[in-house]
N, C-alpha and C positions, 0 to 999 in steps of 0.2 A: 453138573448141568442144572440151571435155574429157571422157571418157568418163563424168564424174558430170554433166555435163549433162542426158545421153542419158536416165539413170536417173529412175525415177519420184521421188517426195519419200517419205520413210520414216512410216508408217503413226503414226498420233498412239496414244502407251503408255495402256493402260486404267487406269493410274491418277492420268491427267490427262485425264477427260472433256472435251469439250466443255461452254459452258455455254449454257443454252439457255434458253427463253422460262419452261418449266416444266421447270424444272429441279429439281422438289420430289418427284419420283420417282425412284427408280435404276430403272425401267422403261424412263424415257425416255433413256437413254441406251443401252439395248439397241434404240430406235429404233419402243416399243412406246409411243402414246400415251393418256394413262388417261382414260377417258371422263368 
């Protein structure tokens, strides 16, 4: 085992959302879903 093991996985860049179900708001990538 290697000391980047240990380490968490490096945080995914905001200018590579996730894609997601509704994905037709930049709401929902702040994790705000639109009623």
């Amino acid at each position: 085992m290697s000391e980047t093991d240990n380490m968490p996985p490096p945080p995914v860049p905001t200018s590579e959302p996730p894609v997601t179900e509704n994905n037709q708001d930049s709401s929902v990538a702040a994790g705000e879903k639109p009623t």
